[in-house]
C-alpha positions as CSV (number, residue, x, y, z in Angstrom):
1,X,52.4,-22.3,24.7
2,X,49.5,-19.5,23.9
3,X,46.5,-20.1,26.0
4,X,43.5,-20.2,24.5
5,X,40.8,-18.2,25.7
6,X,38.1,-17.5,23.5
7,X,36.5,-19.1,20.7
8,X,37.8,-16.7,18.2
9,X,41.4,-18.3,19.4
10,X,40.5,-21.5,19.0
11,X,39.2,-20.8,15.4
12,X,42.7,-19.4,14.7
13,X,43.9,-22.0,16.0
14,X,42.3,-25.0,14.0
15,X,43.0,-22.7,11.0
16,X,46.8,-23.1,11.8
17,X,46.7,-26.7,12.4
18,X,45.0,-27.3,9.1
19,X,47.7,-25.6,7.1
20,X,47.1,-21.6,6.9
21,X,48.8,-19.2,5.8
22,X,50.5,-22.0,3.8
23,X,47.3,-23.2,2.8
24,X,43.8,-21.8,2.1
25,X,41.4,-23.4,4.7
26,X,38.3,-24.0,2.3
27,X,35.8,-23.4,5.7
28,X,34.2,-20.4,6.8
29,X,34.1,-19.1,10.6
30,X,30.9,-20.2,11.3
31,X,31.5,-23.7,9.8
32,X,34.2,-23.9,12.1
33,X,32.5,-22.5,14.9
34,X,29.7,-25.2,14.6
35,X,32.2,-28.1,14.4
36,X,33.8,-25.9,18.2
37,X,30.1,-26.1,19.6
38,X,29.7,-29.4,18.6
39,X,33.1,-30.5,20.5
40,X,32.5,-28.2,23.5
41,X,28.9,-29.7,23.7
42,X,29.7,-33.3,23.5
43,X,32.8,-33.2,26.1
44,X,30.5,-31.4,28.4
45,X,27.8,-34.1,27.7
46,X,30.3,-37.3,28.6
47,X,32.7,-35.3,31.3
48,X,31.2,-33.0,32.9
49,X,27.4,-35.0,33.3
50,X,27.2,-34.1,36.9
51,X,27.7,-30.1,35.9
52,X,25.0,-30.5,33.6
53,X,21.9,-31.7,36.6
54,X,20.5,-29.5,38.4
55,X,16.9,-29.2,40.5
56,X,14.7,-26.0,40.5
57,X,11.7,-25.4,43.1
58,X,8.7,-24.0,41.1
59,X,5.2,-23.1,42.0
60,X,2.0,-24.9,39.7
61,X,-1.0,-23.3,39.1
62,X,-3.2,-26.1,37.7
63,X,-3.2,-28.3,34.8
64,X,-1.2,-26.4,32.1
65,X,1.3,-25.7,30.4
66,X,4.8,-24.4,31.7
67,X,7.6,-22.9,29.8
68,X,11.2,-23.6,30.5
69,X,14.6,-22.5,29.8
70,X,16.5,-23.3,26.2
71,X,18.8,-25.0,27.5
72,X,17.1,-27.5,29.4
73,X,17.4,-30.6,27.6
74,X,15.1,-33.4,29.3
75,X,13.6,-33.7,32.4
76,X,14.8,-35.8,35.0
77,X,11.8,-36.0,37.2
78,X,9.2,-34.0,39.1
79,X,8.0,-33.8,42.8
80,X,5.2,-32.0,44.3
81,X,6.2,-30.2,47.8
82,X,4.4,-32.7,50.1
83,X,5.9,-35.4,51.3
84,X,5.9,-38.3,49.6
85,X,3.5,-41.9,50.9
86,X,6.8,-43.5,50.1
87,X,9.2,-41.7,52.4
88,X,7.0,-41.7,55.3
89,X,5.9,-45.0,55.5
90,X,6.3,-45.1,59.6
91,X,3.3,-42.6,59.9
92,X,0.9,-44.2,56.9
93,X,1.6,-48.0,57.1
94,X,2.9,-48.3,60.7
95,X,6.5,-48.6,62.0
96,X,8.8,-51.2,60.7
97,X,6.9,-51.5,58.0
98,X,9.9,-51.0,55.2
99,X,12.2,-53.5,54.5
100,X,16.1,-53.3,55.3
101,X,18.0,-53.9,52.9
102,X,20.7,-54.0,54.6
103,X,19.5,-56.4,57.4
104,X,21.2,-59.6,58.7
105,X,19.2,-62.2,56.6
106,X,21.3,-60.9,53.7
107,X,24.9,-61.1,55.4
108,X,26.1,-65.1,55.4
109,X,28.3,-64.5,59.0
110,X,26.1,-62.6,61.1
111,X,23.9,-64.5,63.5
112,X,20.1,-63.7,63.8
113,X,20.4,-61.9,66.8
114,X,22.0,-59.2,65.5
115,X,20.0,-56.4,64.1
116,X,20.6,-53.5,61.5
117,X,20.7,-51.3,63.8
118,X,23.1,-52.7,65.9
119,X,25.5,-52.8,62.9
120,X,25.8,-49.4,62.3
121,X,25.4,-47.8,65.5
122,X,28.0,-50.2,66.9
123,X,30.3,-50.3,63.7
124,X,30.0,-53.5,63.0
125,X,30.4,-55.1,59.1
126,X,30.0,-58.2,58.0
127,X,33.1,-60.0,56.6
128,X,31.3,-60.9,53.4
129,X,28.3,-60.3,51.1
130,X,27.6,-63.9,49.5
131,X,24.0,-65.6,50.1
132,X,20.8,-63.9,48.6
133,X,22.0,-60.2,48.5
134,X,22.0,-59.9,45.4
135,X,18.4,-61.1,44.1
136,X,16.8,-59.7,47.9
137,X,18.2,-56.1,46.7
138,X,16.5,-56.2,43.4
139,X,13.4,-57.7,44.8
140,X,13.5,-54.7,46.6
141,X,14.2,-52.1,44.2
142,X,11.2,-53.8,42.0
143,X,8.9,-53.4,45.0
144,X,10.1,-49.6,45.8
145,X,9.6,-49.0,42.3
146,X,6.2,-50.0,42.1
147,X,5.2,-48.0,45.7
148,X,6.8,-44.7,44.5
149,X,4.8,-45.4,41.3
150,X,1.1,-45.8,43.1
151,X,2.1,-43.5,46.4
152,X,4.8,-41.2,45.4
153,X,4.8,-37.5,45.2
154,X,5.2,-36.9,41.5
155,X,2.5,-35.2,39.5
156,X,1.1,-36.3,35.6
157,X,3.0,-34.5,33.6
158,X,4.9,-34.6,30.0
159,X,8.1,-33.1,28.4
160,X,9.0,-31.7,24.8
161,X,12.1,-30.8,24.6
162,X,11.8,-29.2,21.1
163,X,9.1,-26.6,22.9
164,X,11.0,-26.2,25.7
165,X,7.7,-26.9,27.5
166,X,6.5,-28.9,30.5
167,X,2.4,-29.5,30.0
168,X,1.1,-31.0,33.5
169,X,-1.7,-32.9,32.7
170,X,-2.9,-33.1,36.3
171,X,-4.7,-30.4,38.4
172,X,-2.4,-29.8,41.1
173,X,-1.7,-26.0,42.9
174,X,1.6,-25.7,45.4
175,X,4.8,-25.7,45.4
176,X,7.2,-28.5,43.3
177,X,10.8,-29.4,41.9
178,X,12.0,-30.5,38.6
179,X,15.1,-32.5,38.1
180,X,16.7,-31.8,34.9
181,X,19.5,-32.0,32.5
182,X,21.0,-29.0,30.3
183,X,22.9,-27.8,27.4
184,X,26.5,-26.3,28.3
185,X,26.9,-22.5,28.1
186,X,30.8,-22.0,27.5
187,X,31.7,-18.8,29.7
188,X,34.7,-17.6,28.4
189,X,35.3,-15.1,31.1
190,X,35.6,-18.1,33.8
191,X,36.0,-21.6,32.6
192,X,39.0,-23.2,30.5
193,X,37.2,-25.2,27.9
194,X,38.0,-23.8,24.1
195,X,41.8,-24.4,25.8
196,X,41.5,-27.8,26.6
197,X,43.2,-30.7,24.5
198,X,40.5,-32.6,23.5
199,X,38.2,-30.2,22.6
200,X,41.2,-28.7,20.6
201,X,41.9,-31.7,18.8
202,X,38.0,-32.9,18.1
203,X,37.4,-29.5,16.8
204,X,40.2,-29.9,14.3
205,X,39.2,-33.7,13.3
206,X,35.4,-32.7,12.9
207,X,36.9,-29.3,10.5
208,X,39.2,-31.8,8.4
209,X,36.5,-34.2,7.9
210,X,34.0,-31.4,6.9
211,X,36.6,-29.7,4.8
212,X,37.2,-32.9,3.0
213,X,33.4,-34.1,2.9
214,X,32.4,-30.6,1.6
215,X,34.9,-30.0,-1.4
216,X,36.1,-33.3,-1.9
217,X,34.1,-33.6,-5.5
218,X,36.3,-30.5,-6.6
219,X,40.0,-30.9,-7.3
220,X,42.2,-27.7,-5.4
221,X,45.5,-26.7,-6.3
222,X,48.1,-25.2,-3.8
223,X,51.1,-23.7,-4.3
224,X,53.6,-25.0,-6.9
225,X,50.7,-27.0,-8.6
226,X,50.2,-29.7,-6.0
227,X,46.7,-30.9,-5.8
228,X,44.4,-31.3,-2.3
229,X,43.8,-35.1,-1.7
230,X,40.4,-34.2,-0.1
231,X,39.1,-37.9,0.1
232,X,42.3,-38.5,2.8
233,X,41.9,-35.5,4.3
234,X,38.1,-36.8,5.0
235,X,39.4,-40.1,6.3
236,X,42.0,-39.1,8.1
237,X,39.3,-36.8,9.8
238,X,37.1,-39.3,10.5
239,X,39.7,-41.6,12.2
240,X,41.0,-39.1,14.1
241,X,37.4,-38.7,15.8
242,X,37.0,-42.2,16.2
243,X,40.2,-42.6,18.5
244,X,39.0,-39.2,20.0
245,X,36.0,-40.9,20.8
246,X,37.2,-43.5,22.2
247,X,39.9,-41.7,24.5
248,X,36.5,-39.5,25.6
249,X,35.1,-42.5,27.2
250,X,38.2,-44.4,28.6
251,X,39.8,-41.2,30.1
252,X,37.6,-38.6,30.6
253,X,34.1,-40.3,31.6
254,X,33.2,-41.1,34.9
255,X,32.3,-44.4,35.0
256,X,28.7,-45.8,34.9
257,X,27.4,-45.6,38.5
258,X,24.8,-48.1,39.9
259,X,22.0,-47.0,41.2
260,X,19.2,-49.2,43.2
261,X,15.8,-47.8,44.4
């Protein structure tokens, strides 16, 4: 089988799977190549999410406003360079001073005497994880929430993605990071994506649905006089990317990950 390596190939290649030479494909190149970008984008989006985070170290220079890359879709977070009220609680609040979450109280076999840090210096587990874990942990995450909130590093700032800007709306000078999210860049020199299945086949379902949507108040003829049945050619599109959809999120997302602060 011919590898696909380039968007132009896969454009040929939905062309053939819809029916030409036999059949004139009633889409031009760029309608197709939307419907590509729109595949490639959304795999990347559900597949490849940890690809698509990364952190940048920055330097502010008062309240302001900051412009940032295109492709950078939302903004996960920002920290100034100090170190955060939260993180160093042992110097501001006194040692011993945060919770442990994983301390004995919250283990139903280990006896009082037996500390944290005895369990994981020595290697030692607990045989189950019944009692109060469950409700202490979130009591916990509520409480670190609010401290990181009141004492944490992060300055005022907002987001618009349609600007592409970051406006920090406090007066703060040094050095910072931002967490954020972006837009996949296909590089067709290096990755394999225009080549892989489901992109191949999504491109295709989203082209027969728009082929169908788009000229489906016209009747076509093809060759011998047989007519173009666009209103199945627009379902058969759209059911196709519903099982595509669906085969996205059962085989090719990672699941959900749970995350407690």
């Amino acid at each position: 089988m011919t590898k696909i390596k380039s968007k132009v190939d896969l454009i040929n290649y939905i062309k053939t799977q819809l029916g030409y030479p036999l059949i004139n494909i009633e889409l031009t190149d760029k309608q197709i190549e939307s419907n590509i970008d729109q595949a490639v984008q959304k795999f990347a989006d559900y597949a490849q999410e940890g690809l698509l985070e990364n952190i940048i170290v920055c330097e502010f220079h008062g309240k302001g406003a900051y412009p940032l890359p295109e492709n950078i879709t939302s903004i996960i977070s920002v920290g100034k360079g100090s170190t955060s009220n939260v993180t160093n609680f042992g110097t501001n609040y006194g040692t011993g001073y945060v919770p442990d979450v994983w301390s004995q109280q919250f283990f139903s076999t280990y006896s009082s005497s037996i500390t944290a840090s005895t369990v994981f210096n020595d290697n030692m587990y607990a045989s189950s994880l019944t009692g109060n874990i469950i409700p202490a942990v979130i009591n916990i995450s509520n409480t670190t929430s609010i401290l990181h909130k009141c004492f944490g590093d992060a300055p005022a700032y907002t987001y618009s993605a349609e600007k592409h800007t970051l406006w920090l709306t406090e007066n703060y000078s040094g050095p910072a990071y931002i967490h954020y999210y972006y837009e996949y860049d296909p590089d067709e020199e290096f990755d394999k994506i225009y080549d892989h299945q489901w992109v191949k086949e999504y491109s295709v379902a989203l082209c027969m649905r728009l082929w169908g949507r788009i000229t489906g108040k016209f009747s076509g003829s093809l060759i011998g006089g047989a007519q173009v049945n666009y209103s199945d050619l627009k379902s058969e599109g759209q059911a196709e990317i519903d099982r595509l959809n669906e085969e996205l999120l059962s085989r090719w997302t990672t699941p959900c990950e749970i995350f407690i602060e």
